[in-house]
Chimera marker file (.cmm) of the C-alpha trace (Angstrom):
<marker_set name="trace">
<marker id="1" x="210.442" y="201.329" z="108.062" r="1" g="1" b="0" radius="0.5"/>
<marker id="2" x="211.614" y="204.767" z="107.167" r="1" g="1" b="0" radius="0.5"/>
<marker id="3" x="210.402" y="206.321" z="110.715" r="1" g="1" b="0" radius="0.5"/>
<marker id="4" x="212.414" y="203.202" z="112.663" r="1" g="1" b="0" radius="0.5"/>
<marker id="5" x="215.540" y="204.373" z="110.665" r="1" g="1" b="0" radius="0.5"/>
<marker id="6" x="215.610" y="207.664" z="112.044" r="1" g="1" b="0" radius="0.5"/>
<marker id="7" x="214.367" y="206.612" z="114.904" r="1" g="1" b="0" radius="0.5"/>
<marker id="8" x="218.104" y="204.837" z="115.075" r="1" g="1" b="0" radius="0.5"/>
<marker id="9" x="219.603" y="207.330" z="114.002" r="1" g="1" b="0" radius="0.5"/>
<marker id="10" x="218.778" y="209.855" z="116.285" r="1" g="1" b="0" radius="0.5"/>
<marker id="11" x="218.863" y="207.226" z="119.072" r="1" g="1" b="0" radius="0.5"/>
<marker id="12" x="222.698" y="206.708" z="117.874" r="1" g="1" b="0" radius="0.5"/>
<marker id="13" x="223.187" y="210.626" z="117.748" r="1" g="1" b="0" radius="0.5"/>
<marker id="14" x="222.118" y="211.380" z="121.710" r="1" g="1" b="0" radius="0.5"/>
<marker id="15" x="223.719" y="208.877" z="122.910" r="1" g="1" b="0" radius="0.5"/>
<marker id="16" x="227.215" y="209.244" z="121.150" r="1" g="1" b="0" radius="0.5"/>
<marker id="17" x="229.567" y="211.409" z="123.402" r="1" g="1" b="0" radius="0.5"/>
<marker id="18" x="232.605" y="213.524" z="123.065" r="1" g="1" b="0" radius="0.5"/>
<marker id="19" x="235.790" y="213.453" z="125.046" r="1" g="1" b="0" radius="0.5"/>
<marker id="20" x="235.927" y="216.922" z="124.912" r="1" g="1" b="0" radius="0.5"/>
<marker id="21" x="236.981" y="220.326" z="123.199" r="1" g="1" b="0" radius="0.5"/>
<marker id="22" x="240.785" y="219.960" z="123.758" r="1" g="1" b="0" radius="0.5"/>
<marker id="23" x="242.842" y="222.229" z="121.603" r="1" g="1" b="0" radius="0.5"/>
<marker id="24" x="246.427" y="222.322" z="121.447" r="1" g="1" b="0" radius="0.5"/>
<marker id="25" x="248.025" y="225.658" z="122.730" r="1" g="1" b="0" radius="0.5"/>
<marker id="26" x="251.620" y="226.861" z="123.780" r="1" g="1" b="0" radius="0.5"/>
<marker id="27" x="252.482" y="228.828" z="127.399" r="1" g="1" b="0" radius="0.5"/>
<marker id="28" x="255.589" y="230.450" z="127.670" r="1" g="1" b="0" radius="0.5"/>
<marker id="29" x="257.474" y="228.917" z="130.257" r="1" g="1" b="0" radius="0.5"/>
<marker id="30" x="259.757" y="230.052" z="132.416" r="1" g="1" b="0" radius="0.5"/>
<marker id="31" x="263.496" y="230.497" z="131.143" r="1" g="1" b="0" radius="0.5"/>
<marker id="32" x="264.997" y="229.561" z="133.938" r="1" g="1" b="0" radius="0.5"/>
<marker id="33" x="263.275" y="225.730" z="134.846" r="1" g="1" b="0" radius="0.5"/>
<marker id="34" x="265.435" y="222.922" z="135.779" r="1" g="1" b="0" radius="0.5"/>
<marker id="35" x="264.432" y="219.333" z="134.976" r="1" g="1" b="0" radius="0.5"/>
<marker id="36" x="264.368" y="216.956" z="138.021" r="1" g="1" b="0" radius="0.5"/>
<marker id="37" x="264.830" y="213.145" z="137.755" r="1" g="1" b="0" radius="0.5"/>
<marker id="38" x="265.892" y="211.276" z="134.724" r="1" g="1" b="0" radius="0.5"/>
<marker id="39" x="263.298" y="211.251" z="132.322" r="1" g="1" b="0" radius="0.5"/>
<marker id="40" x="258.971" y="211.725" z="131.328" r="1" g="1" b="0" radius="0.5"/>
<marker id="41" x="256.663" y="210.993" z="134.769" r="1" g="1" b="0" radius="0.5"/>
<marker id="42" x="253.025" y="210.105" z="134.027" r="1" g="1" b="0" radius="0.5"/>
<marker id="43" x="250.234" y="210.373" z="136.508" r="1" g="1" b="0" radius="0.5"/>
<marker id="44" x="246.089" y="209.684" z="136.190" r="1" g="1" b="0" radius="0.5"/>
<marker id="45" x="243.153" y="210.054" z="137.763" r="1" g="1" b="0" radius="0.5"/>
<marker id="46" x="240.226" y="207.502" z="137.166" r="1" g="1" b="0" radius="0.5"/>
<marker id="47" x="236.878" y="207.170" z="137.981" r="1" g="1" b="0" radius="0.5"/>
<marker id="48" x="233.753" y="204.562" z="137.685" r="1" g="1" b="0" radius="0.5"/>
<marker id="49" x="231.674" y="205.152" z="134.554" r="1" g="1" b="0" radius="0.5"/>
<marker id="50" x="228.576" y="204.970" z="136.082" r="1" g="1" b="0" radius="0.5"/>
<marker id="51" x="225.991" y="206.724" z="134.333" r="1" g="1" b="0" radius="0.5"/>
<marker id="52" x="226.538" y="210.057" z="132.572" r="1" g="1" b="0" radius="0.5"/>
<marker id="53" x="228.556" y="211.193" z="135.698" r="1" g="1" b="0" radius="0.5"/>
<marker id="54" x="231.014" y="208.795" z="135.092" r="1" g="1" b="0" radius="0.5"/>
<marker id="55" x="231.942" y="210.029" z="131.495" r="1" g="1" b="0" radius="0.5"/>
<marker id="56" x="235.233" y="211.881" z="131.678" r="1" g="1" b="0" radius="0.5"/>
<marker id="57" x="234.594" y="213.484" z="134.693" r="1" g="1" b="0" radius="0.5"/>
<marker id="58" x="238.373" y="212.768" z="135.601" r="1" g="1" b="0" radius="0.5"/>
<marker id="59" x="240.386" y="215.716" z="136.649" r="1" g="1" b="0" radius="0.5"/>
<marker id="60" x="243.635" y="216.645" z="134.569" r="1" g="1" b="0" radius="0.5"/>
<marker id="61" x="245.145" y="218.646" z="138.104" r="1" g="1" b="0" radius="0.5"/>
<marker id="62" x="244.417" y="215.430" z="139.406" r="1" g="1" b="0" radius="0.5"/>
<marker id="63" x="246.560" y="213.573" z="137.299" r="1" g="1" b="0" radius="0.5"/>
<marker id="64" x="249.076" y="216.385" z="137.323" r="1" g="1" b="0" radius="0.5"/>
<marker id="65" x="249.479" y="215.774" z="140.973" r="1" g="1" b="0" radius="0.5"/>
<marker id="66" x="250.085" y="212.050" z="140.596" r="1" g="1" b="0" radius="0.5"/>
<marker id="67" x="252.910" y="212.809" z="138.391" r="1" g="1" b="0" radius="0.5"/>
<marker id="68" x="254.299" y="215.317" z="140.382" r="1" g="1" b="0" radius="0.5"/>
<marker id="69" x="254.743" y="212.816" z="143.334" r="1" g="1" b="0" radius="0.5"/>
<marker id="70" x="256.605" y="210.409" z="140.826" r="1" g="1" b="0" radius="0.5"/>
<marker id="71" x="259.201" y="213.697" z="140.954" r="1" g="1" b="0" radius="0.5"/>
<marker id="72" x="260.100" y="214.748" z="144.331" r="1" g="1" b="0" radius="0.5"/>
<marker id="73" x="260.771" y="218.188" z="144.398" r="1" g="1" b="0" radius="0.5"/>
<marker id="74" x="259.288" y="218.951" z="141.096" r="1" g="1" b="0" radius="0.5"/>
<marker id="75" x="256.964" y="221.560" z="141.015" r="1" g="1" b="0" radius="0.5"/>
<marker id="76" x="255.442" y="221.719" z="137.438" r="1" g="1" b="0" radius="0.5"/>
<marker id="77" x="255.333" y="219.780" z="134.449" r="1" g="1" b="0" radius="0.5"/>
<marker id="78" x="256.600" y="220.550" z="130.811" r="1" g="1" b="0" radius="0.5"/>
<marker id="79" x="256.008" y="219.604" z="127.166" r="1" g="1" b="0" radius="0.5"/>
<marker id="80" x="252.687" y="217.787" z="128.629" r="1" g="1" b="0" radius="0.5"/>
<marker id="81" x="250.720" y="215.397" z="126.889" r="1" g="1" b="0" radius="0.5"/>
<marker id="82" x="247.026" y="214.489" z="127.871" r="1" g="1" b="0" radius="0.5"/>
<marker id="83" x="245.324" y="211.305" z="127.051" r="1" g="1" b="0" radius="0.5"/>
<marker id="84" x="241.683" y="210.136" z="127.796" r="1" g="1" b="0" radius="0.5"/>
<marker id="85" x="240.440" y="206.219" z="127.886" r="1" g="1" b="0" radius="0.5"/>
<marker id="86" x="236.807" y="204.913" z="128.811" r="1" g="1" b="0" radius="0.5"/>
<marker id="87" x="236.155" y="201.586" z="129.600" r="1" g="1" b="0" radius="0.5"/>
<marker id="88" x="239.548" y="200.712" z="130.853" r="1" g="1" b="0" radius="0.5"/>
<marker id="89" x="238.562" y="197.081" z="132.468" r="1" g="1" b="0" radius="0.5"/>
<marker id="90" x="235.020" y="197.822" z="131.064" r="1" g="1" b="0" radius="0.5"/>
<marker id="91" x="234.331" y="200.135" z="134.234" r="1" g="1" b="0" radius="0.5"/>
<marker id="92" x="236.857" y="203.138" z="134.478" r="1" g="1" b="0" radius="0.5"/>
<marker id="93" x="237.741" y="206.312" z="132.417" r="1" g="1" b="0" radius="0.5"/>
<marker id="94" x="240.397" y="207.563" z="133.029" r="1" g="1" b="0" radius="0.5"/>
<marker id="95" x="242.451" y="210.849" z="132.394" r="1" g="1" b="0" radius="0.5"/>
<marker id="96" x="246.552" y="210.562" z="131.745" r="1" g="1" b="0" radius="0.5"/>
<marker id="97" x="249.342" y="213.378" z="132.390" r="1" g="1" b="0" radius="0.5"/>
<marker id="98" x="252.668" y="213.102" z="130.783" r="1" g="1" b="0" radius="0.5"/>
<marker id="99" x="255.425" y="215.409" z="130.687" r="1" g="1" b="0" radius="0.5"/>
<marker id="100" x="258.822" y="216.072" z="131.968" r="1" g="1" b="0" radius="0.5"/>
<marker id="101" x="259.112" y="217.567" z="135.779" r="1" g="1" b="0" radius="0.5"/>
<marker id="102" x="260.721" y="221.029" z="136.289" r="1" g="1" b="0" radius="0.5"/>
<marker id="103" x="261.300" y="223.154" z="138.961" r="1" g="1" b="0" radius="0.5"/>
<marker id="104" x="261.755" y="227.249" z="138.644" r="1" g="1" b="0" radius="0.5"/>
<marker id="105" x="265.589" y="228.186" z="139.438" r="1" g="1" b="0" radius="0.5"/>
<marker id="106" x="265.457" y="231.149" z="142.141" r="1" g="1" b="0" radius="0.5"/>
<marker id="107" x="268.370" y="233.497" z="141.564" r="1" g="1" b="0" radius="0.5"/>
<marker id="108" x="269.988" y="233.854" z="144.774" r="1" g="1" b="0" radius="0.5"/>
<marker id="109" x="269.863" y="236.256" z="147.296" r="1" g="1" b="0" radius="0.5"/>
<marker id="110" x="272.327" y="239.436" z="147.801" r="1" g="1" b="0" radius="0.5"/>
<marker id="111" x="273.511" y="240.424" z="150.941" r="1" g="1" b="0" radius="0.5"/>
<link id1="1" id2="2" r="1" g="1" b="0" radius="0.2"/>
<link id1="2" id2="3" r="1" g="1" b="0" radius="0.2"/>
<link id1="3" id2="4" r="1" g="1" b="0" radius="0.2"/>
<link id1="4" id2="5" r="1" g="1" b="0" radius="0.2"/>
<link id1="5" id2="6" r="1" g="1" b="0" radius="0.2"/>
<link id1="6" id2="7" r="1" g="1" b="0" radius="0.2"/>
<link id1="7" id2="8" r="1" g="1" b="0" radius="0.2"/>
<link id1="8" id2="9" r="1" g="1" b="0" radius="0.2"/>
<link id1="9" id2="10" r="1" g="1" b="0" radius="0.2"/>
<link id1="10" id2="11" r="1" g="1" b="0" radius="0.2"/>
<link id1="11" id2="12" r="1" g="1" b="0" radius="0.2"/>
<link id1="12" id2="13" r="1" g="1" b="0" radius="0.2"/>
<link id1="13" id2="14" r="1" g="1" b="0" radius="0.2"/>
<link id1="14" id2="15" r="1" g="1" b="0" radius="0.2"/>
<link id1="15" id2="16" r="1" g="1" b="0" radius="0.2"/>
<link id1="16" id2="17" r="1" g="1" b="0" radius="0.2"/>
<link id1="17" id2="18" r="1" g="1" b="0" radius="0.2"/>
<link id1="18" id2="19" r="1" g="1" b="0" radius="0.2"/>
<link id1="19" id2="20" r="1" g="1" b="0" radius="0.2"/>
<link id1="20" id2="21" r="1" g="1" b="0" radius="0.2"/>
<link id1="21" id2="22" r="1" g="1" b="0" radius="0.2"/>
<link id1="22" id2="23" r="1" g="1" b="0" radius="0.2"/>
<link id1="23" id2="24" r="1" g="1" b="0" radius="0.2"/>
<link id1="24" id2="25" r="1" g="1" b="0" radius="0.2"/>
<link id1="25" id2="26" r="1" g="1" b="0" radius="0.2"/>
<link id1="26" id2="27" r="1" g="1" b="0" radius="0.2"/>
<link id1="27" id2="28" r="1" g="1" b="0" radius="0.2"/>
<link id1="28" id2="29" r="1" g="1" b="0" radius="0.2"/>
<link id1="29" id2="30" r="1" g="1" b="0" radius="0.2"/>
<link id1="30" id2="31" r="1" g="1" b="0" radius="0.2"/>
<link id1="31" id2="32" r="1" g="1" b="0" radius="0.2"/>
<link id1="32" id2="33" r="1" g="1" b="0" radius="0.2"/>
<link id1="33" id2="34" r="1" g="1" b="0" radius="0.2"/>
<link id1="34" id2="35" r="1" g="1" b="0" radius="0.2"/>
<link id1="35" id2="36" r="1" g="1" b="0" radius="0.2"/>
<link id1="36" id2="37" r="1" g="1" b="0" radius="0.2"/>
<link id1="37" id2="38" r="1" g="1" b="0" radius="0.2"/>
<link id1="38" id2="39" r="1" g="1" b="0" radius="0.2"/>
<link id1="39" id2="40" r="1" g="1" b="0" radius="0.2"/>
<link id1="40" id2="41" r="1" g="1" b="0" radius="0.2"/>
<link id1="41" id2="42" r="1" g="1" b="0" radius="0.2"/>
<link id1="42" id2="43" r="1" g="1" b="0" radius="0.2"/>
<link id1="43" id2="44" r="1" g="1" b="0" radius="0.2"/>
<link id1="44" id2="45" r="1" g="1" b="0" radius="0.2"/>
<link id1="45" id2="46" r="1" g="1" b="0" radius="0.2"/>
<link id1="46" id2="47" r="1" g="1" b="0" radius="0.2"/>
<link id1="47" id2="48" r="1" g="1" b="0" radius="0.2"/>
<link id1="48" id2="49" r="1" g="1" b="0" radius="0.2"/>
<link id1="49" id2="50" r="1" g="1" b="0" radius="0.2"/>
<link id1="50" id2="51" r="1" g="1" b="0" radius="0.2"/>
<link id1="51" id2="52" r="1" g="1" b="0" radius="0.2"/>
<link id1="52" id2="53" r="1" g="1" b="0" radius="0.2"/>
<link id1="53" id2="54" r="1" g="1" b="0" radius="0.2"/>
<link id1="54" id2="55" r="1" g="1" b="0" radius="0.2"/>
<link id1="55" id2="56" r="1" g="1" b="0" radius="0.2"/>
<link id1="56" id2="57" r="1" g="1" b="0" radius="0.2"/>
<link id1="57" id2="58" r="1" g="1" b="0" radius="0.2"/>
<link id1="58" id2="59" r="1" g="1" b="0" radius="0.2"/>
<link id1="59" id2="60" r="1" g="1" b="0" radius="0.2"/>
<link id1="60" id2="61" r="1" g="1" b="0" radius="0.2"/>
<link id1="61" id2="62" r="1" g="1" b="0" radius="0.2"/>
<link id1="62" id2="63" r="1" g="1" b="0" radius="0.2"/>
<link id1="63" id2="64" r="1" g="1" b="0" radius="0.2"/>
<link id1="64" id2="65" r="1" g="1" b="0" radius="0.2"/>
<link id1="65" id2="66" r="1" g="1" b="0" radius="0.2"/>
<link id1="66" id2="67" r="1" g="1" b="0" radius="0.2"/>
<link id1="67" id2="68" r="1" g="1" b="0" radius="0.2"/>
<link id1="68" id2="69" r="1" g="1" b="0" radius="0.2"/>
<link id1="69" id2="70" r="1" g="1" b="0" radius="0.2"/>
<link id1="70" id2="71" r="1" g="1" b="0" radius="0.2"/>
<link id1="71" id2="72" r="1" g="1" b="0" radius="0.2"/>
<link id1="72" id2="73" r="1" g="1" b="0" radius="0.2"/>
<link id1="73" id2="74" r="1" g="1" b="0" radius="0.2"/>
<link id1="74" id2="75" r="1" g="1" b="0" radius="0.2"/>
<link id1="75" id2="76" r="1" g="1" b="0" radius="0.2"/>
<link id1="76" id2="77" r="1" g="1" b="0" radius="0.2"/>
<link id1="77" id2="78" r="1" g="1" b="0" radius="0.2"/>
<link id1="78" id2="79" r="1" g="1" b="0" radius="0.2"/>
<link id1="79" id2="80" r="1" g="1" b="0" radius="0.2"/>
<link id1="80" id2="81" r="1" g="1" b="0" radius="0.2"/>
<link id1="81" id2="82" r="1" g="1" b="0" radius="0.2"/>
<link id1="82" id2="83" r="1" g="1" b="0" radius="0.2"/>
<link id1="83" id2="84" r="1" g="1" b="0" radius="0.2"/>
<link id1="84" id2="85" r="1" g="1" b="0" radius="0.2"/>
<link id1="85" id2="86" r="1" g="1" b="0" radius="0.2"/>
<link id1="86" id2="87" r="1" g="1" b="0" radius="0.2"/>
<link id1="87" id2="88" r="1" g="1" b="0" radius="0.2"/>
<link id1="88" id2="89" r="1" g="1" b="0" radius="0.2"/>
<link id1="89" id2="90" r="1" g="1" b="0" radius="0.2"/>
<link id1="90" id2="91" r="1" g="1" b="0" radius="0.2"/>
<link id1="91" id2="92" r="1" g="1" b="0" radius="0.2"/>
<link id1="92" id2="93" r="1" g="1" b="0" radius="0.2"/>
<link id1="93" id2="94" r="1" g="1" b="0" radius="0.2"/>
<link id1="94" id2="95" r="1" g="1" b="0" radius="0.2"/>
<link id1="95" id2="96" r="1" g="1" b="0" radius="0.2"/>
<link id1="96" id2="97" r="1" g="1" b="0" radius="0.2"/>
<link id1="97" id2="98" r="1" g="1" b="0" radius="0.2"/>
<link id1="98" id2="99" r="1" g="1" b="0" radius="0.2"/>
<link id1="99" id2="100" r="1" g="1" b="0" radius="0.2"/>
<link id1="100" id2="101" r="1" g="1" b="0" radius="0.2"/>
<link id1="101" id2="102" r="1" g="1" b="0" radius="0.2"/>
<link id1="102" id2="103" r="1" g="1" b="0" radius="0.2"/>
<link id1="103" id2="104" r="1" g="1" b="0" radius="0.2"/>
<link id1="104" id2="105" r="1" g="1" b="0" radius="0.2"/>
<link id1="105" id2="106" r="1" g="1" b="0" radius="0.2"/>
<link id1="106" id2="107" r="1" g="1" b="0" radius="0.2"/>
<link id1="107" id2="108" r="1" g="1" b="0" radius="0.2"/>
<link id1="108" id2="109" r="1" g="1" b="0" radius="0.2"/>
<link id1="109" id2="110" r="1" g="1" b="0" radius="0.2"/>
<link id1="110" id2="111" r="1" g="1" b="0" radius="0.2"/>
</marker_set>
């Protein structure tokens, strides 16, 4: 009995798995972005989890690109959040991008 319980338990170890080793870390930005639109756009990339390929194999640019189309003329993202969900309808993971769109302000040119 005590060789079937860590049998289990090592079973139960292997196969957990781990979203990842996300850390949270600050950039300095630009000081002279501009917010376009009205408000927070979201984008995600999913995929099938099939097999160990499937597990959070999602790409975050990916998802940063969705957003960005949700912001014409937007061309980065700021104070971004990042979210990760398996088994979204039992058969996706998928990866989500939040943040507010921005575009870098060009000073304008002398003649």
């Amino acid at each position: 009995m005590k060789w079937l319980s860590l049998l289990a338990i090592a079973f139960a170890v292997s196969c957990s798995t781990k979203v990842g080793n996300f850390k949270e870390f600050s950039l300095e930005a630009p000081a002279n972005l501009e917010v376009v639109g009205s408000g927070p756009v979201e984008g995600r990339e999913c995929s099938l989890a099939v097999g160990n390929n499937g597990w959070y194999n999602q790409s975050i640019a990916e998802a940063t690109r969705d957003a960005l189309t949700k912001a014409p003329g937007a061309t980065g993202l700021k104070d971004v959040t990042i979210k990760g969900k398996h088994g979204v309808w039992l058969v996706l993971n998928c990866v989500y991008v939040e943040g507010t769109p921005v575009v870098e302000k060009t000073a304008g040119k002398k003649k």
